[in-house]
N, C-alpha and C positions, 0 to 999 in steps of 0.2 A: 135596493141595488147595492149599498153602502153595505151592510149584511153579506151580500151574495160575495161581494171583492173582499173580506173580512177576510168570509170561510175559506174561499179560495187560496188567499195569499195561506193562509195558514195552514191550512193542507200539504200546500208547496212546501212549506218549512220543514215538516215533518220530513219528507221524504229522504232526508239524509238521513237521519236519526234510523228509518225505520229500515232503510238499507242496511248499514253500517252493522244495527242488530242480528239482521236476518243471517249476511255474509259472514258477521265474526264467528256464529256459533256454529254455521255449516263449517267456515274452514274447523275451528274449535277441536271439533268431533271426527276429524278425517284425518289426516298426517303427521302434525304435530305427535313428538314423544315429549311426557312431564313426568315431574316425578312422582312415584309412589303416591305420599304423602301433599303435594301440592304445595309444598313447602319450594321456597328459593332461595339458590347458592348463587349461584356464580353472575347470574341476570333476574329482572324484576320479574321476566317473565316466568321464570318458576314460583314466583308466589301465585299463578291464575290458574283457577280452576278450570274448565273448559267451559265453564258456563260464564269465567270474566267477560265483559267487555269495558274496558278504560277509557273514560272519559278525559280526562286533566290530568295533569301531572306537575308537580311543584318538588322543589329543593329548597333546603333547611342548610343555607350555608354550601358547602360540600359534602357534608358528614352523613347525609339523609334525604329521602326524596317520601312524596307522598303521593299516592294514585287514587282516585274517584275509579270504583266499580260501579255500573250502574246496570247490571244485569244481580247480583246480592247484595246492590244497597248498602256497600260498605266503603271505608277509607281503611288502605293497607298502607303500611308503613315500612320502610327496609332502610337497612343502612346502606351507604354509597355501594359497597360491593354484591349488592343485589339479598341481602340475607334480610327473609322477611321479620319484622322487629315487634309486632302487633300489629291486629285490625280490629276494627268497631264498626259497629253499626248493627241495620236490617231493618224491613221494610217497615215500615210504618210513619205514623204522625206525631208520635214522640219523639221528648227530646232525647237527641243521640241517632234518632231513627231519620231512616231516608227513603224517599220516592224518589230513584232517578237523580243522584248526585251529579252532576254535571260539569262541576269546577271545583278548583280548592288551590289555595294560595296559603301560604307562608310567611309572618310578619319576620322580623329581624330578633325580635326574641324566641321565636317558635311555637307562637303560637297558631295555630291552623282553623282557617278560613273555608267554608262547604257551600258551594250554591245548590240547595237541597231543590229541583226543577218542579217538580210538580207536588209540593208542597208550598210550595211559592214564597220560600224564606230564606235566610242565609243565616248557617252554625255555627258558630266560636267554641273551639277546643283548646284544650292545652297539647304539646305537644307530646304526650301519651295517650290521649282520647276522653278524657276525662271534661265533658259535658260544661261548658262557661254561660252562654246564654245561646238565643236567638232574636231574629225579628225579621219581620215581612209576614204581609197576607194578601193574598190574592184579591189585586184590584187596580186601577189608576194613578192611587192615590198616592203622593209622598209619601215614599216610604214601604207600597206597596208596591207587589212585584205581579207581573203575569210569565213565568217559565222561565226566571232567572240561568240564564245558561252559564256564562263565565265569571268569576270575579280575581280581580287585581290588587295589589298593596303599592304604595310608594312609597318611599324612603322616610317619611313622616310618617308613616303609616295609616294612614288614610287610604278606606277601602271604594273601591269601582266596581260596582255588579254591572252585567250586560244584560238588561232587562228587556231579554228580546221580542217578548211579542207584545210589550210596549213602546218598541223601537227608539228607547233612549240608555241613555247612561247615567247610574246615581251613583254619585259618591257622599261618603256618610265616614264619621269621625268613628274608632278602631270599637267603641261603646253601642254603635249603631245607631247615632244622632246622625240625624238627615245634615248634610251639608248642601250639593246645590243637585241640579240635573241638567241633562241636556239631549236633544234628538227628539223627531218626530217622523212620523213615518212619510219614506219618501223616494226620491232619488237624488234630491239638490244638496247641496254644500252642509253639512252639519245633519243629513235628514240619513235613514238610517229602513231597508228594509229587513236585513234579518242581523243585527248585530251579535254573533254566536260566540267571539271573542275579546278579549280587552285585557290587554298586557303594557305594563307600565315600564320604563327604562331607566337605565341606573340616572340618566337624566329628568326623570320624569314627566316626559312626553307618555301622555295615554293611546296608545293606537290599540284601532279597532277594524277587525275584520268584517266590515259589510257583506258576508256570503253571499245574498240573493242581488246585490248591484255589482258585484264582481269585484271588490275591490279595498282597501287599507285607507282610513280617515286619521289624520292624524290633528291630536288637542293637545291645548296646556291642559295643568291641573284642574283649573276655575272653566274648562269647557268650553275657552278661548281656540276656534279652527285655527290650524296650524297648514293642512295640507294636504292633500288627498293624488290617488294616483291607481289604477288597475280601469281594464274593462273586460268584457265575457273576449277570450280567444284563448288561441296558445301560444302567440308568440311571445319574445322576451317582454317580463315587465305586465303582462297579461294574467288574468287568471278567472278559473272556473271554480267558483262557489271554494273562495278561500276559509279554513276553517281555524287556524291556528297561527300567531307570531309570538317571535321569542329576539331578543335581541343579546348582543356579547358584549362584553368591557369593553370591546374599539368602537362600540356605537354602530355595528353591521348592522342590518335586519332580516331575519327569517320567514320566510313566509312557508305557509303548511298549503302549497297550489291544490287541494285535494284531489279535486276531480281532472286535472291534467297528471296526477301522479306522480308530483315532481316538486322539489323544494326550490322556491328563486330566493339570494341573496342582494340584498338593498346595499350601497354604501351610506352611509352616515346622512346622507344630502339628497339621501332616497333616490340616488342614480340607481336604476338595475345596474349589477355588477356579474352574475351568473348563475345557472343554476343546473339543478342536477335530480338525475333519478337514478336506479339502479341497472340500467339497462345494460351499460356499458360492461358490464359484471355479470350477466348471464341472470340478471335476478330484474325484479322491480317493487318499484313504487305503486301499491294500488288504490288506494285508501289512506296517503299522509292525513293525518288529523288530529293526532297531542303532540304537545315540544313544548321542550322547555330548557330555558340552560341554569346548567350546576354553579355557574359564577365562576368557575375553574377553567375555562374556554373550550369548555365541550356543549353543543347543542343535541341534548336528546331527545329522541323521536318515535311514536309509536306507530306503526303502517296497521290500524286497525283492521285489518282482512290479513294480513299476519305473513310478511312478504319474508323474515328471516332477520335475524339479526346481523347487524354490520357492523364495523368502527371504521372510520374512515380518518386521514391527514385531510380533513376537508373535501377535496374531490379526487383523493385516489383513495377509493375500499378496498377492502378488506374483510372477508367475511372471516367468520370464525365457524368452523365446522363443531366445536364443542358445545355451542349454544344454541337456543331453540328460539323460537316463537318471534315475536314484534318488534325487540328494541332494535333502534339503531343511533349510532352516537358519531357525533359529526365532531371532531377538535377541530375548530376556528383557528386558522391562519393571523399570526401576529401582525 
């Protein structure tokens, strides 16, 4: 019976992933115009071929961002104004090489962070691509991973994988020495059924998006609970299979509500504050699911079903007829 609730729960898990795939590549191949060459100017989105779908996304300061493709297995790299700079990778079990990237983070010196998912390990690059080490193998063990989905850095630099279908969080020193863990599978205070994200704050509070309990778990460093708040609906402060947070210099919080289509803002003290989809703008939200912020006071944001790109003053958009494909970019209110 223990077995049978395994496969089950994890079956369930899937189900977003295999969505997410199916939907990117139909819209992908239908509407969208790119360029020639697949090359990007002006947005991130012209560096994706039609066959991208983006997992994570990180920023190097302001100067640079980084995106996990996990339909070619690669990390793309562009500078702030969308101009693709290099990428590395492809599929495989070598190092350099990837099964299903699924996260990627940026230290304070640039160096880049890969939770490589079904390989069951995590990559260290330099911030060219240039191969540093790895570590994890698929297992229980300290240390190992079962489908490492997201990883995080804090200000010491000290790294967070979200070792989801082990239902915990390991943090481990920038070397990949085990430092401590925390979570077991559950629904109670600390317990954890699909933890698909983990974003660290210029404060470092680790918050973690519980997708399959509906809901955002917030820890110290050491895995000390701090606080917890979300359940399955739509009203304010509610959420359905949340997949992504991202937080700003005033200590706001972002949440990626996926399956409601809608992004909700935290204040600091984790009041809901308000939130928003594109409706209001003749567009929408249909798939939020990577964000990240530039440390600039902008939160950007990829609608993986590929709703249009925006820039917004926060909650009045703006679309841009010049631009194509996924991104959209939120300036946070002072």
């Amino acid at each position: 019976m223990e077995k049978t609730i395994e496969r089950s729960i994890r079956t369930f898990l899937l189900v977003p992933w295999l969505f997410s795939t199916i939907f990117c590549l139909i819209l992908a191949s239908s509407t969208h115009t790119k360029a020639q060459d697949g090359s990007c100017h002006s947005s991130p989105a012209r560096s994706l071929s039609k066959d991208s779908v983006i997992t994570a996304m990180a920023y190097y300061r302001t100067e640079k961002f980084y995106l996990s493709d996990k339909i070619t297995n690669s990390v793309k790299c562009c500078s702030a104004d969308g101009t693709l700079l290099r990428e590395w990778g492809s599929y495989g079990k070598d190092d350099g090489q990837f099964i299903y990237p699924s996260g990627i983070a940026v230290d304070a010196t640039g160096v880049v962070y890969v939770s490589d998912m079904y390989n069951h390990r995590i990559q260290k690059f330099t911030s060219d691509g240039n191969f540093i080490a790895k570590w994890g193998t698929f297992g229980t063990g300290v240390g190992q991973f079962s489908h490492p989905q997201s990883v995080g850095i804090d200000r010491s630099g000290f790294i967070y994988v979200a070792d989801s279908y082990n239902y915990r969080i390991q943090k481990f020193a920038p070397d990949g020495t085990f430092i401590t863990k925390w979570g077991s599978r559950g629904t109670g205070v600390g317990q954890f059924l699909s933890p698909v994200a983990v974003h660290i704050s210029a404060t470092d509070l680790v918050y973690v998006a519980d997708s399959a309990n509906h809901r955002i778990e917030v820890f110290r460093p050491d895995g000390t609970f701090v606080t917890e708040w979300g359940s399955r609906g739509s009203d304010n402060g509610q959420f359905d299979h949340p997949r992504s947070i991202a937080t700003d210099s005033a200590g706001f919080i972002y949440v990626a509500d996926t399956y409601n289509g809608r992004i909700q803002r935290f204040k600091p003290d984790f009041i809901f504050e308000s939130s928003w989809s594109i409706q209001d703008t003749h567009e929408r939200l249909y798939f939020p699911e990577v964000m990240a912020s530039d440390g600039n006071g902008t939160i950007h944001l990829l609608d993986t079903t590929g709703a249009g790109i925006m820039a917004t003053e926060y909650d009045q958009m703006v679309k841009h007829p010049d631009v194509i494909d996924r991104m959209i970019s939120v300036k946070t209110r002072k």
